[in-house]
KOLKERO-706262 format. One record per residue: residue number from 1; residue in three letters; x, y, z of N, C-alpha, C in turn. Coordinates in Angstrom, 2 decimals. Layout:
{rokol NUM pami Ala nu X nv Y nw Z cau X cav Y caw Z cu X cv Y cw Z}
...
This chain:
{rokol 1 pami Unk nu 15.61 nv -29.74 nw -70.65 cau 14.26 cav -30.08 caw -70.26 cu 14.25 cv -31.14 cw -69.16}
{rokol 2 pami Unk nu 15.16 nv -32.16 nw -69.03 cau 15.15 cav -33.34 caw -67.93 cu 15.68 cv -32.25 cw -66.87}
{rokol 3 pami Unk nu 16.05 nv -31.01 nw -66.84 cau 16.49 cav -30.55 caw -65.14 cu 14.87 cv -29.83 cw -65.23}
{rokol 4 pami Unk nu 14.09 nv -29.82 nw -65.63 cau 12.81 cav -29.20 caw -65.11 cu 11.68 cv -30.39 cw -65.04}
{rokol 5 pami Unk nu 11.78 nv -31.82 nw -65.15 cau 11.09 cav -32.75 caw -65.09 cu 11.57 cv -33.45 cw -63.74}
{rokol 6 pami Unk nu 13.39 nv -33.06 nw -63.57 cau 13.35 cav -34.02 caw -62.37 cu 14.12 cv -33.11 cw -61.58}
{rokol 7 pami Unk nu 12.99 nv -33.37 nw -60.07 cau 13.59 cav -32.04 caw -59.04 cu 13.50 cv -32.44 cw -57.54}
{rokol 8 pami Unk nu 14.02 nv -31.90 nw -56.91 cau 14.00 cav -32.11 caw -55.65 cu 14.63 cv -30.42 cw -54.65}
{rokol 9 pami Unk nu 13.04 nv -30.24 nw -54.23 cau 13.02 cav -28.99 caw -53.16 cu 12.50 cv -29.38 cw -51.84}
{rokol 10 pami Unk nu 13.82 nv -28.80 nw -51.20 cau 12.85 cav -29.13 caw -49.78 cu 13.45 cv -27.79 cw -48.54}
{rokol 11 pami Unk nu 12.94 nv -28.11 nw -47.64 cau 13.30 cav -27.35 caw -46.21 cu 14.30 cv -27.25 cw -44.97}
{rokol 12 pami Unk nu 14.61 nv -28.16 nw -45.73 cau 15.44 cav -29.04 caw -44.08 cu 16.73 cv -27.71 cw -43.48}
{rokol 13 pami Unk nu 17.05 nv -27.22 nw -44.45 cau 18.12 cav -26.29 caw -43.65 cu 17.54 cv -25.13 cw -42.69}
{rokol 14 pami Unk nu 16.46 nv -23.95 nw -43.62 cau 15.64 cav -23.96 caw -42.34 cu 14.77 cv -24.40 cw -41.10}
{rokol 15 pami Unk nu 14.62 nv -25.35 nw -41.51 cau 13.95 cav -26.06 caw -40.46 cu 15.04 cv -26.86 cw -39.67}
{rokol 16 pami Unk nu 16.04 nv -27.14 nw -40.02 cau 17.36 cav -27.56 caw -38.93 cu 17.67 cv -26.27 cw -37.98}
{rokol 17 pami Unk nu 17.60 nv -25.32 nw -38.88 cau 18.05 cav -23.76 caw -37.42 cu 17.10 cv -23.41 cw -36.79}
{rokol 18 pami Unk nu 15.81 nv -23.64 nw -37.61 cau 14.18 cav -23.40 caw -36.62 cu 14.45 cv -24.32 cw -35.12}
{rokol 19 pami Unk nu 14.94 nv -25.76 nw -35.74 cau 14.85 cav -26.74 caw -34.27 cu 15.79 cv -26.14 cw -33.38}
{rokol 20 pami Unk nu 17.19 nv -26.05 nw -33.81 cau 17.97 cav -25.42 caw -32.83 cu 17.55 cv -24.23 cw -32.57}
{rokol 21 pami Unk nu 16.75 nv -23.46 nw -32.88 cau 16.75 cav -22.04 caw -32.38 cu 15.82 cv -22.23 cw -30.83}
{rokol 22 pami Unk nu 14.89 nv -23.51 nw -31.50 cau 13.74 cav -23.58 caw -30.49 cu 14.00 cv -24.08 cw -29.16}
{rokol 23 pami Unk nu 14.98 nv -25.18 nw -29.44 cau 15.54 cav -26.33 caw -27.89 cu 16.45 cv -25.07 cw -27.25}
{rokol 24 pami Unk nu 17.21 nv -24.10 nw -27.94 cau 18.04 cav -23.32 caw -27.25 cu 16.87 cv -22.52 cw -26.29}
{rokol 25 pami Unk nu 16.14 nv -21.86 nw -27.20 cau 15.33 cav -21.14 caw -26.27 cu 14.42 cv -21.87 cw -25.03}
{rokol 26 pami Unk nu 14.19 nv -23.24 nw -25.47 cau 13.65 cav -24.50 caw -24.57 cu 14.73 cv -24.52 cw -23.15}
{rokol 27 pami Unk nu 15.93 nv -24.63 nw -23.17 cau 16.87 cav -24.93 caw -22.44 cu 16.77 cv -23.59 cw -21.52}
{rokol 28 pami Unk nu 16.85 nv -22.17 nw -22.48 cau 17.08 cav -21.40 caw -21.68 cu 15.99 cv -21.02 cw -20.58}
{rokol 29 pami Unk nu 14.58 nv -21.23 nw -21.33 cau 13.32 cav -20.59 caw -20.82 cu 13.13 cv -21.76 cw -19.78}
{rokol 30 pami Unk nu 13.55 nv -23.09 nw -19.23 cau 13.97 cav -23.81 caw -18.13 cu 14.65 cv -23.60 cw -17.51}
{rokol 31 pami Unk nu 15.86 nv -22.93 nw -18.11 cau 16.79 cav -22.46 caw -16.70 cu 16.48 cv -21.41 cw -15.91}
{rokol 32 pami Unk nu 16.00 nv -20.90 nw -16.62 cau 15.56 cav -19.58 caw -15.81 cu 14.22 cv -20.06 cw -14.90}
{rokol 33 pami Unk nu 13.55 nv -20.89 nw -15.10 cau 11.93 cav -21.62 caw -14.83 cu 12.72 cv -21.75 cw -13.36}
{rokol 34 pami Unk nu 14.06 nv -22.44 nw -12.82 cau 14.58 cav -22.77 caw -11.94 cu 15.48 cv -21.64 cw -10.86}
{rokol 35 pami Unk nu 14.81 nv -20.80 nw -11.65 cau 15.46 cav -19.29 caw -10.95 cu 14.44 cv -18.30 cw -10.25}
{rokol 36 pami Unk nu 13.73 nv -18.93 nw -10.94 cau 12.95 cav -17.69 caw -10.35 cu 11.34 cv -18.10 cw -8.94}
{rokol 37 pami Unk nu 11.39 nv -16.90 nw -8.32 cau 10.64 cav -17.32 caw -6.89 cu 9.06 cv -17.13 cw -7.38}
{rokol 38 pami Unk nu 8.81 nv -16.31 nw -7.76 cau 7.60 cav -16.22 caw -8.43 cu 6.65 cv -16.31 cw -9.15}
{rokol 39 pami Unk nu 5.36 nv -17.16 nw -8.51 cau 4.60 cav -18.43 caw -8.91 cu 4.59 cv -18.00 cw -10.33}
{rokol 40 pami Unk nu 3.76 nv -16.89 nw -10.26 cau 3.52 cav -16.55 caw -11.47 cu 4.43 cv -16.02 cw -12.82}
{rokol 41 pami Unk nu 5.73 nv -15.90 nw -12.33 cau 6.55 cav -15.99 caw -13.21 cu 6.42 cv -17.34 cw -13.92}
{rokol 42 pami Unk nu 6.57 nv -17.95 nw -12.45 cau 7.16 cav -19.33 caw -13.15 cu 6.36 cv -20.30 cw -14.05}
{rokol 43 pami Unk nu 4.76 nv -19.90 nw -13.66 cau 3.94 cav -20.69 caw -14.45 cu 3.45 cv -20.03 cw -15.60}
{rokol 44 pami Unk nu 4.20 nv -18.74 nw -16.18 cau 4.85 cav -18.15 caw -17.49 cu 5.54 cv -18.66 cw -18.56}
{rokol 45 pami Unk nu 6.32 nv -18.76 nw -17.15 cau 7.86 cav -20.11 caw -18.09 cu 7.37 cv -21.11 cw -18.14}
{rokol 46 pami Unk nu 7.22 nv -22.03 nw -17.52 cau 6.68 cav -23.33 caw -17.57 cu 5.76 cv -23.47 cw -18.90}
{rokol 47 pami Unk nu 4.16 nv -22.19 nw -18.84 cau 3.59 cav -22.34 caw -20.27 cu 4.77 cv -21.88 cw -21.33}
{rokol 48 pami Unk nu 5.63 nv -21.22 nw -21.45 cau 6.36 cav -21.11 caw -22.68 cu 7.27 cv -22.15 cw -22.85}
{rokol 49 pami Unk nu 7.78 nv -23.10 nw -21.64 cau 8.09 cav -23.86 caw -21.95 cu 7.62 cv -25.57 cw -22.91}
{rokol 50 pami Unk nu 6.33 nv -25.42 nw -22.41 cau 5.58 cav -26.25 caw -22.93 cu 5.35 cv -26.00 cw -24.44}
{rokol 51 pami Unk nu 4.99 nv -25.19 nw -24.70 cau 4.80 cav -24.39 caw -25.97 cu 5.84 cv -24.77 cw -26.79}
{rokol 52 pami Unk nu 7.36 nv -24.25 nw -26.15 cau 8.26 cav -24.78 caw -26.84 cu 8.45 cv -26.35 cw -27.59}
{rokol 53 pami Unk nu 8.43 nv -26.65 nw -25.81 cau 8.52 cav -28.37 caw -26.73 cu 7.25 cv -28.94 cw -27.46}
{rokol 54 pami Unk nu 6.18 nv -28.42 nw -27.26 cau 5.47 cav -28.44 caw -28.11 cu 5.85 cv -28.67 cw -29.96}
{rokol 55 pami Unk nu 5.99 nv -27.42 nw -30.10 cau 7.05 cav -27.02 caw -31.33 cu 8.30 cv -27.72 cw -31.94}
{rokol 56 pami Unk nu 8.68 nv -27.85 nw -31.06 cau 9.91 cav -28.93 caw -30.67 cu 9.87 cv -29.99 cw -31.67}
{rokol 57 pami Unk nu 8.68 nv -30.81 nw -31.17 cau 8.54 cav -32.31 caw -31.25 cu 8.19 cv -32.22 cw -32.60}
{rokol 58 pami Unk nu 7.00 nv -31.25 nw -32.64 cau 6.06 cav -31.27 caw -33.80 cu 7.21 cv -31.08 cw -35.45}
{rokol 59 pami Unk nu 7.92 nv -30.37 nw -35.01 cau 8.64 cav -29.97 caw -36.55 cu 8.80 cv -30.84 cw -37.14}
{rokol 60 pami Unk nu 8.91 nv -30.73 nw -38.44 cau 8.89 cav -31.77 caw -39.35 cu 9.70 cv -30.80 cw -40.65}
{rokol 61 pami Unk nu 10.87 nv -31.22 nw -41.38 cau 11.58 cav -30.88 caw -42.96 cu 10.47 cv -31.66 cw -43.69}
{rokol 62 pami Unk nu 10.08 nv -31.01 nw -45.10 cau 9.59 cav -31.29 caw -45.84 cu 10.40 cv -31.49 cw -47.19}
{rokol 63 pami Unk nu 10.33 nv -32.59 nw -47.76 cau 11.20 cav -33.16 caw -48.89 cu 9.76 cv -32.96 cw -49.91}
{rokol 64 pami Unk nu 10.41 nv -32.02 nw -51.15 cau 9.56 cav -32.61 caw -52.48 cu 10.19 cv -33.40 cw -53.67}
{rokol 65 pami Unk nu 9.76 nv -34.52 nw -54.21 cau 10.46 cav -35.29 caw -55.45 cu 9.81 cv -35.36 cw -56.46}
{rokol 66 pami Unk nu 10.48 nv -34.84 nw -57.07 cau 9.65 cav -34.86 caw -58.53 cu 10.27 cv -35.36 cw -59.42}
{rokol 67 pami Unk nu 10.27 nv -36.69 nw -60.33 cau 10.97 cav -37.77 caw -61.19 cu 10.19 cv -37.51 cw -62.48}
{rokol 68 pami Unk nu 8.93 nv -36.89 nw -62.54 cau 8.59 cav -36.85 caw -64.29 cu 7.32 cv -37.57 cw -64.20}
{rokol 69 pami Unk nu 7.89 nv -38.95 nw -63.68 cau 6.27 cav -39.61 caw -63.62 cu 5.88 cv -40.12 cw -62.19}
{rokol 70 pami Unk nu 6.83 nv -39.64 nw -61.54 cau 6.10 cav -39.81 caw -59.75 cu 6.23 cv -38.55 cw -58.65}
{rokol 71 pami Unk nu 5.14 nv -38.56 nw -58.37 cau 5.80 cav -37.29 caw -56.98 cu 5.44 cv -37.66 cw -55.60}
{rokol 72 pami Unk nu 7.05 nv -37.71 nw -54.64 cau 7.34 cav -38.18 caw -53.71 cu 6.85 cv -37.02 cw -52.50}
{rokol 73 pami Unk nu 6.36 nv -36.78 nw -51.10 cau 6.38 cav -35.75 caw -50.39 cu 6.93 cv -36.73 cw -49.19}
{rokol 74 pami Unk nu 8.00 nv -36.57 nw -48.49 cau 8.44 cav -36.90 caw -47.58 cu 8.81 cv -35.76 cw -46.30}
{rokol 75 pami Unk nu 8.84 nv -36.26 nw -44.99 cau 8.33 cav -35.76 caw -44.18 cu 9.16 cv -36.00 cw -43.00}
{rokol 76 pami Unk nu 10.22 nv -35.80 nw -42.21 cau 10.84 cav -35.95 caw -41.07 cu 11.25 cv -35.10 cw -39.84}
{rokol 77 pami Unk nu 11.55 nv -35.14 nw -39.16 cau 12.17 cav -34.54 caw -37.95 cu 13.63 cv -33.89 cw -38.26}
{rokol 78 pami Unk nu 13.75 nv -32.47 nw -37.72 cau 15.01 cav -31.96 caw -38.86 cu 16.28 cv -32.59 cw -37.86}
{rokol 79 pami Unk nu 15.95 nv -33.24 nw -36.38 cau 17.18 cav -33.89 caw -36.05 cu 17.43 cv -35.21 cw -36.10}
{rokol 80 pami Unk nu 16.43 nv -35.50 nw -36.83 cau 16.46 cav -37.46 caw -36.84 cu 17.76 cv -37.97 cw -37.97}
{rokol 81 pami Unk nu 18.47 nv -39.30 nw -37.37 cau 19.68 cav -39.70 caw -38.18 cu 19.32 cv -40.78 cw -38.86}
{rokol 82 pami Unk nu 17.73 nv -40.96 nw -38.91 cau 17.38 cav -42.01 caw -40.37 cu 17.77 cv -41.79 cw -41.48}
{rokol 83 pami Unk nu 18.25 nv -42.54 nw -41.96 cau 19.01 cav -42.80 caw -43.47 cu 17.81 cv -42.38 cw -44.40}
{rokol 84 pami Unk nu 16.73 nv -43.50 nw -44.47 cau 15.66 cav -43.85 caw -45.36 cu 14.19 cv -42.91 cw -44.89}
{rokol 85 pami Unk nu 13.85 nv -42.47 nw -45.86 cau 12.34 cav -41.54 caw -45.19 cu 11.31 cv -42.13 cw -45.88}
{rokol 86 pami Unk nu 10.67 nv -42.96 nw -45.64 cau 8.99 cav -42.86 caw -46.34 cu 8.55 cv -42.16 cw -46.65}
{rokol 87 pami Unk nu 8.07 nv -41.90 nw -47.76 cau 6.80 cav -41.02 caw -48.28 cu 5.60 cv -40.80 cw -47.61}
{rokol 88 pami Unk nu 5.83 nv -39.64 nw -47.41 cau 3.96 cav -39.76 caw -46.77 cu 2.99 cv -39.65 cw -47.96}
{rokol 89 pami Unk nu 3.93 nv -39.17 nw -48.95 cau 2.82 cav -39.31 caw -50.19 cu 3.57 cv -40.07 cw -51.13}
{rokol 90 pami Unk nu 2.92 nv -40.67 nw -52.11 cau 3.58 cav -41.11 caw -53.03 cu 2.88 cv -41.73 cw -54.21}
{rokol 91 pami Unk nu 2.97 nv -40.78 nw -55.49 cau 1.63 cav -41.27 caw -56.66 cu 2.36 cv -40.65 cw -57.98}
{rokol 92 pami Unk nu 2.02 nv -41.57 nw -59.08 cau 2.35 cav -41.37 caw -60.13 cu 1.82 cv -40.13 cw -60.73}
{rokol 93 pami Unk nu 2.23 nv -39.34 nw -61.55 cau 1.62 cav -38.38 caw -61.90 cu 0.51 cv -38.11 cw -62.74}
{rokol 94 pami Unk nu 0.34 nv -39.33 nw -63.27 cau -0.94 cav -40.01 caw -64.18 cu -2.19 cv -39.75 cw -63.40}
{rokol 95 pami Unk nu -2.14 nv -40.09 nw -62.07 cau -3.53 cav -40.15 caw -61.32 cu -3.57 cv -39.22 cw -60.52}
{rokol 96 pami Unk nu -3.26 nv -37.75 nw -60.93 cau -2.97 cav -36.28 caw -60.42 cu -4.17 cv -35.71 cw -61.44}
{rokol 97 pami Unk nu -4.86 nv -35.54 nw -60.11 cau -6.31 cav -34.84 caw -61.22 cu -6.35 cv -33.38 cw -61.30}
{rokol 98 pami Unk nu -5.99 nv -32.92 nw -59.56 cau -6.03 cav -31.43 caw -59.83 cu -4.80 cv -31.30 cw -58.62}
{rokol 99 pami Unk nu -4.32 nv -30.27 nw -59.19 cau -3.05 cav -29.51 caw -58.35 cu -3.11 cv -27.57 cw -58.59}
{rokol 100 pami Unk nu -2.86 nv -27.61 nw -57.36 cau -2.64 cav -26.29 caw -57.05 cu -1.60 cv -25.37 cw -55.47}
{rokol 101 pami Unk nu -1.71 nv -24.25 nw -55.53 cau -0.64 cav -23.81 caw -54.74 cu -1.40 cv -22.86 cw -54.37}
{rokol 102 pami Unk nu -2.17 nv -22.72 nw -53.21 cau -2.92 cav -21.75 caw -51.89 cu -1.57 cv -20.43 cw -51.59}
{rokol 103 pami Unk nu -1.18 nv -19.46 nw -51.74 cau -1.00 cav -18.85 caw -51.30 cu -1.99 cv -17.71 cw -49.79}
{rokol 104 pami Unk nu -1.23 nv -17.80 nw -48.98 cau -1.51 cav -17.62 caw -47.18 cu -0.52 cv -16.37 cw -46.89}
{rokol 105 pami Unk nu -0.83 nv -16.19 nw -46.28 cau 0.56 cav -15.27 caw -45.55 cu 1.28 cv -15.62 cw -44.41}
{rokol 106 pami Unk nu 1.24 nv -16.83 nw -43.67 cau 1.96 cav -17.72 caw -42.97 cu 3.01 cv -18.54 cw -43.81}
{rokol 107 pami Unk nu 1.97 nv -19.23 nw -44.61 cau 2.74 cav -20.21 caw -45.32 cu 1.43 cv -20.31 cw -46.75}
{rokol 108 pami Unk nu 2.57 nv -21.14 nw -47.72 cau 2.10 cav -21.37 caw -48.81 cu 1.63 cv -23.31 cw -48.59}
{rokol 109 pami Unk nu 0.27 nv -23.64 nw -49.45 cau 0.05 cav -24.89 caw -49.40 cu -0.50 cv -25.63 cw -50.38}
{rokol 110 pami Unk nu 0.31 nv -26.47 nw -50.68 cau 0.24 cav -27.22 caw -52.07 cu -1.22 cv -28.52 cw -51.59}
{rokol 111 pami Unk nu -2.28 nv -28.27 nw -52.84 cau -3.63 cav -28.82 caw -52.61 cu -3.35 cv -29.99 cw -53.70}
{rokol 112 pami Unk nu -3.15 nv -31.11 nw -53.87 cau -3.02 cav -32.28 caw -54.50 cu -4.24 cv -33.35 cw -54.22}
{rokol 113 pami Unk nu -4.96 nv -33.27 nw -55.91 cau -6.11 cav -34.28 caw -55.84 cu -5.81 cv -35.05 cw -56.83}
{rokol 114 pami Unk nu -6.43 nv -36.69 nw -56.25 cau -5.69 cav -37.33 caw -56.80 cu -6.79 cv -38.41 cw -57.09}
{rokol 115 pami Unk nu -6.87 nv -39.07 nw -58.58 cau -8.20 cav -39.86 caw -58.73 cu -7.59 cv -41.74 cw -58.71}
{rokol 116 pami Unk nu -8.47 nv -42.82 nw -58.33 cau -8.07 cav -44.13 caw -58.25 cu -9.62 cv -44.94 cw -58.26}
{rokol 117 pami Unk nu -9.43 nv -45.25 nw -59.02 cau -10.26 cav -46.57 caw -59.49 cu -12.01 cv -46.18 cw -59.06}
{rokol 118 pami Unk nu -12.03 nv -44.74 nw -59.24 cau -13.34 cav -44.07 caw -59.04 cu -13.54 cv -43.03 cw -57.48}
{rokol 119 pami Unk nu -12.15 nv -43.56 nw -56.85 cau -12.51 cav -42.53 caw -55.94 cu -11.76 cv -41.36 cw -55.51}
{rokol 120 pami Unk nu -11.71 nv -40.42 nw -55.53 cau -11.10 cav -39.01 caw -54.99 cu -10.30 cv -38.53 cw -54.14}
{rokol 121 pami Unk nu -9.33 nv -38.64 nw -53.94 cau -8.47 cav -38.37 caw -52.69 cu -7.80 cv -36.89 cw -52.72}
{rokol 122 pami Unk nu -8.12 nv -36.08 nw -51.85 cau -7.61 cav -34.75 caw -51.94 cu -6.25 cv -34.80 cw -50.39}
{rokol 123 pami Unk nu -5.00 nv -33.99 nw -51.00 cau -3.79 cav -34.14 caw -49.84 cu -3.32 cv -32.46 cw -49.67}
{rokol 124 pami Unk nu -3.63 nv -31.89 nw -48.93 cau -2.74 cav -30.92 caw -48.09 cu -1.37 cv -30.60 cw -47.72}
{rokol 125 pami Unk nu -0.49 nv -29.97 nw -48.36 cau 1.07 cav -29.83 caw -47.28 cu 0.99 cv -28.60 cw -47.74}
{rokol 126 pami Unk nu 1.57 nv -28.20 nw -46.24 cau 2.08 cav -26.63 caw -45.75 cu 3.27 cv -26.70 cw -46.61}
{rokol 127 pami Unk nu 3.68 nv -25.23 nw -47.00 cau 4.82 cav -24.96 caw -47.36 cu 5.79 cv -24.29 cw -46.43}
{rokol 128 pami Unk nu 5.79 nv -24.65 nw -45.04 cau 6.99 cav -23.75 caw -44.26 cu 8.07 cv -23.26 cw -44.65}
{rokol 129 pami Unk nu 8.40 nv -22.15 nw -44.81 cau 10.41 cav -22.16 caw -45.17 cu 10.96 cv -21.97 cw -46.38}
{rokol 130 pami Unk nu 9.53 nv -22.73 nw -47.67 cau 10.22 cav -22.52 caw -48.73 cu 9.85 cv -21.36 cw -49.53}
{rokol 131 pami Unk nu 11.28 nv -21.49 nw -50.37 cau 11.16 cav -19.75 caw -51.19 cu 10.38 cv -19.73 cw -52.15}
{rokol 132 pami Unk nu 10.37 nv -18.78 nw -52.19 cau 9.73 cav -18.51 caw -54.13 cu 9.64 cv -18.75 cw -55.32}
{rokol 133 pami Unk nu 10.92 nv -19.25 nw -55.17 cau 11.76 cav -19.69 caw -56.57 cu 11.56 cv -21.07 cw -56.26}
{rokol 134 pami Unk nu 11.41 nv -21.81 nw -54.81 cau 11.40 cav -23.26 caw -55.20 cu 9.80 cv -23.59 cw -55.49}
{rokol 135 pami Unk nu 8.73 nv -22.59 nw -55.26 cau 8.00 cav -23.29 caw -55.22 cu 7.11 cv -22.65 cw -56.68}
{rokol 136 pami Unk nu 7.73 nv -22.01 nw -57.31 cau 7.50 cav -21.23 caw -58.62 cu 7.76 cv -22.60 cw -59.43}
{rokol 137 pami Unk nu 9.51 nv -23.19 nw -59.46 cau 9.93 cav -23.79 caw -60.01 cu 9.39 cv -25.48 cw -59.73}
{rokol 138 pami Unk nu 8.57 nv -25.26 nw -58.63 cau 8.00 cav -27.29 caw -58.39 cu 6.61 cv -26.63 cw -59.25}
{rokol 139 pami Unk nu 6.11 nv -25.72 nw -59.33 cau 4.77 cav -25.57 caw -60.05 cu 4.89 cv -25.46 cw -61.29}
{rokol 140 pami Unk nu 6.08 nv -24.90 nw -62.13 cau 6.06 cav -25.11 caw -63.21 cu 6.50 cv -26.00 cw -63.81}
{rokol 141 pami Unk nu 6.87 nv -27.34 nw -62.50 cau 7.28 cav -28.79 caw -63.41 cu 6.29 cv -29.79 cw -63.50}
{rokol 142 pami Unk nu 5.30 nv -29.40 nw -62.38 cau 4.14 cav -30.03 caw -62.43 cu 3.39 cv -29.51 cw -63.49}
{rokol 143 pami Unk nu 2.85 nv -28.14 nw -63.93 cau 2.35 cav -28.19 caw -65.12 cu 2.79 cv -28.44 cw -66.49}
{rokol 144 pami Unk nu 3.75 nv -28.23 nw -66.71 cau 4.53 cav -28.57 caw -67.43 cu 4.38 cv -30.24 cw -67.83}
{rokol 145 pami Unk nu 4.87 nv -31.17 nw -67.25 cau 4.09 cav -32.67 caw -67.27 cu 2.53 cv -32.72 cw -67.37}
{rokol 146 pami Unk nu 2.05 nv -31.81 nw -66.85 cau 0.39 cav -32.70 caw -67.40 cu 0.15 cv -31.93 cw -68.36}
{rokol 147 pami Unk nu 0.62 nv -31.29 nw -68.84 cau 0.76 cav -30.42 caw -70.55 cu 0.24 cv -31.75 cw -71.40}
């Protein structure tokens, strides 16, 4: 029963080959930006290049922690060499009023409401990347505790 109270699912391996897949194609869709004579090619590449790094920057691995009586959502860059990650979320499971899991056909998104000293806080995270089984298995540890 303590391996279904305390868990930790997250993304980072796909989302480490998502980044490299993206800067490769970033690198390439520039080199070629420098090849070619034609405006309108080029201001093709240039928007896909932008796009790219767009994407680029934006990615973020998603860490979930689940200890029994706290749940952690942490949030980073899949090439950053920080040791330590802050929580972007971080609340005991006591003051977890309502939880649920949005299934999308992009992505899946975990809806976390959360009550404090009278007032309501509702939190959003995408599920990019993750499988089925992890996110079967973070939902049935969360209900499971407010049992």
């Amino acid at each position: 029963m303590d391996n279904i109270l305390c868990m930790k699912i997250s993304n980072a391996t796909q989302i480490r080959f998502l980044a490299y897949l993206v800067l490769t194609s970033a690198i390439l869709t520039l080199t070629s930006l420098l090849f070619q004579e034609n405006l309108i090619i080029q201001g093709i590449h240039l928007l896909f290049f932008t796009v790219l790094s767009y994407v680029f920057i934006n990615l973020r691995s998603t860490f979930i922690e689940f200890s029994g009586s706290c749940l952690a959502i942490k949030k980073i860059h899949p090439l950053s060499t920080k040791k330590f990650i802050k929580p972007v979320l971080e609340l005991p499971v006591s003051s977890l009023s309502e939880f649920s899991i949005l299934e999308n056909m992009l992505s899946d998104c975990i809806k976390i409401k959360m009550r404090s000293s009278g007032n309501a806080k509702t939190f959003r995270f995408h599920l990019f990347f993750f499988s089925k089984k992890q996110i079967v298995s973070f939902k049935n540890s969360i209900h499971l505790i407010r049992q």
